[in-house]
ZAMARGU-4260 file (C-alpha; in steps of 0.2 Angstrom, whole numbers, plus 5000, padded with zeros to 4 digits):
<rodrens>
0) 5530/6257/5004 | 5525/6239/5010 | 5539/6226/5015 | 5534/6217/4998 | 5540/6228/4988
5) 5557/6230/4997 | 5561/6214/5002 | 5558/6199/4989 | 5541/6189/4988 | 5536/6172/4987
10) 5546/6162/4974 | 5556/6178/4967 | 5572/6173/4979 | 5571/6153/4970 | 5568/6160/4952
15) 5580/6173/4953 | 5595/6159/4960 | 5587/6146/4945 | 5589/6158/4933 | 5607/6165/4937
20) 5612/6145/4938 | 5603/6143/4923 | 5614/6158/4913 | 5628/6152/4922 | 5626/6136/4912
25) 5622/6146/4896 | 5603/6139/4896 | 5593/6153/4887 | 5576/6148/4896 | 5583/6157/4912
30) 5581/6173/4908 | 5561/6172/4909 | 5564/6168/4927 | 5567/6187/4930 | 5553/6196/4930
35) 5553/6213/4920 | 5547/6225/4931 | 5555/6240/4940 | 5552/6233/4957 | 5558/6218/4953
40) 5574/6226/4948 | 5577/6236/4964 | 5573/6223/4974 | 5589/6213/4966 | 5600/6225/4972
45) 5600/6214/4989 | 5610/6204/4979 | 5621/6217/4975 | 5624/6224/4993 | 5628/6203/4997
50) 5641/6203/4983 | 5651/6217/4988 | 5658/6207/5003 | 5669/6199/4992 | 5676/6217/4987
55) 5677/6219/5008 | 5689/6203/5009 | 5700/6207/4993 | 5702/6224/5000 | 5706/6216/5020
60) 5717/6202/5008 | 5726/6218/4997 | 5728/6228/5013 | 5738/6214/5025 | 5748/6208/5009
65) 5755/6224/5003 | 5756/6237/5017 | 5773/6235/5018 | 5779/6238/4999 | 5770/6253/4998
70) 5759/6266/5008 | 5741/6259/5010 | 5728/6268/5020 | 5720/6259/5035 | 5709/6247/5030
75) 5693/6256/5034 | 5696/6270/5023 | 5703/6256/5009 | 5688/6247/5011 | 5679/6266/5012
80) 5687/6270/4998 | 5684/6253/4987 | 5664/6256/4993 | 5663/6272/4983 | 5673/6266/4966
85) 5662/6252/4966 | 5644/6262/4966 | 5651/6273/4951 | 5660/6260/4940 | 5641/6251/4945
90) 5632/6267/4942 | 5641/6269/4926 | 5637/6250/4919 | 5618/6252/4922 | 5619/6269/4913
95) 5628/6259/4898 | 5616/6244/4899 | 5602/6258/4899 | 5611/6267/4884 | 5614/6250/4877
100) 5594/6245/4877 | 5589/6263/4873 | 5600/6262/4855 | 5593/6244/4851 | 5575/6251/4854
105) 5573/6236/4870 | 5570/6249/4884 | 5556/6239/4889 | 5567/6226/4891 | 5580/6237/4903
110) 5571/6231/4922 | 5576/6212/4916 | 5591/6216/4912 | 5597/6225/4924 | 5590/6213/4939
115) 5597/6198/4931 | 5613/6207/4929 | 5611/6208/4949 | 5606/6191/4952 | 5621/6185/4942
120) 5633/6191/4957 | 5628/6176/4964 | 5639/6165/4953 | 5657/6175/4956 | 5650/6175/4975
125) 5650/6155/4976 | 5665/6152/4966 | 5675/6165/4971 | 5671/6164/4991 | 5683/6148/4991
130) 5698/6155/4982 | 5697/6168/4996 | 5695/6159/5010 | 5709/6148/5004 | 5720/6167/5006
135) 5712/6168/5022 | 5718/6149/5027 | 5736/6154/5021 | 5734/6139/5008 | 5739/6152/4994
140) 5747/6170/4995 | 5735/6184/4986 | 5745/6183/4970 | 5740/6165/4966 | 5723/6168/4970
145) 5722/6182/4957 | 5730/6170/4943 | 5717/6155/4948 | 5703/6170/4948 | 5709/6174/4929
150) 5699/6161/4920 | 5683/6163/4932 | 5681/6181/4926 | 5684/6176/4909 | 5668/6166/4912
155) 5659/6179/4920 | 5664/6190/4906 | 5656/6176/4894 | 5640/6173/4904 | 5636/6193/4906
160) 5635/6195/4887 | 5627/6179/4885 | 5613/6186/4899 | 5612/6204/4892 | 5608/6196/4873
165) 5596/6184/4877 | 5584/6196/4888 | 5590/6213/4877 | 5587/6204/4862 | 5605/6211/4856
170) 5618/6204/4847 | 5631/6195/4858 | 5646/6203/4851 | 5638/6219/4856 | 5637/6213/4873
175) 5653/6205/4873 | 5660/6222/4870 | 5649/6229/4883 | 5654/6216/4897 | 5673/6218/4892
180) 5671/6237/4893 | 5666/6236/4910 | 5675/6222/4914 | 5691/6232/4913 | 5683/6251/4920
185) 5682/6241/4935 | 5699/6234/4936 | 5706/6250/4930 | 5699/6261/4943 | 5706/6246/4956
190) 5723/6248/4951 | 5721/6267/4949 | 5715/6265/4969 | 5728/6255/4973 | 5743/6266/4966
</rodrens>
């Protein structure tokens, strides 16, 4: 296996950034700058990995903030623990995007979207990473943080569907659906975590 095909090529790190800006503006033309293929898809995994340090500093946030109302393991094994509910609520969106493509007959369109569902974790990651570093600063405690987060995710909600029916070709209250689904598997497994 060659470093190209693990690590991104020429041009594939600047398309795949315009086109989650563009989707996060709502412009349909971005989704043409993912490319379709499998490797492609992989590859945007990267971006994954970088978008999971803001699950690393909710769970350092979550741990300081509460250990003393109620019994939290260390943060390591929080953070452990948080690391192995995020690859199966993952796991289990990509098998519903794949179910989801596979139903509408778009499987050829699967790779696209699920490496611009990756690239797309680059918008919570820059608009979320101030709200956290504002905890960090003691500006705000972790409970405002989570009320300014609401209308962000609302958004992120919004712009997954709107991505998943533009390069699927499916109907956005279809996606809508699907984005809400997992939008709340994710939260749900984080409360059930936490309790």
């Amino acid at each position: 296996m060659t470093a190209k095909k693990i690590w991104f090529p020429k041009g594939e790190l600047k398309d795949g950034l315009t086109g989650a800006l563009e989707i996060a503006c709502f412009l349909k033309q971005g989704v043409n700058r993912f490319q379709n293929t499998p490797e492609a898809a992989m590859r945007s995994f990267w971006i994954l990995l970088a978008s999971y340090a803001l699950n690393i500093s909710a769970m350092i946030l979550i741990h300081d903030q509460f250990k003393e109302e109620r019994p939290l393991p260390p943060v390591g094994m929080l953070i452990l623990y948080d690391a192995q509910r995020f690859m199966v609520v993952q796991a289990l969106f990509i098998l519903a995007l794949y179910g989801l493509c596979k139903w509408w007959d778009r499987k050829s369109d699967f790779p696209r979207v699920l490496g611009g569902q990756n690239w797309l974790q680059v918008i919570p990651l820059a608009i979320l990473s101030p709200l956290h570093l504002m905890v960090w600063a003691g500006w705000h405690d972790i409970e405002v943080a989570a009320m300014l987060e609401f209308p962000f995710l609302v958004y992120f909600v919004a712009m997954s569907a709107f991505f998943i029916s533009r390069a699927a070709k499916i109907p956005v209250f279809v996606t809508a659906y699907l984005a809400i689904m997992a939008y709340m598997v994710d939260q749900i497994s984080l409360m059930i975590m936490l309790n």
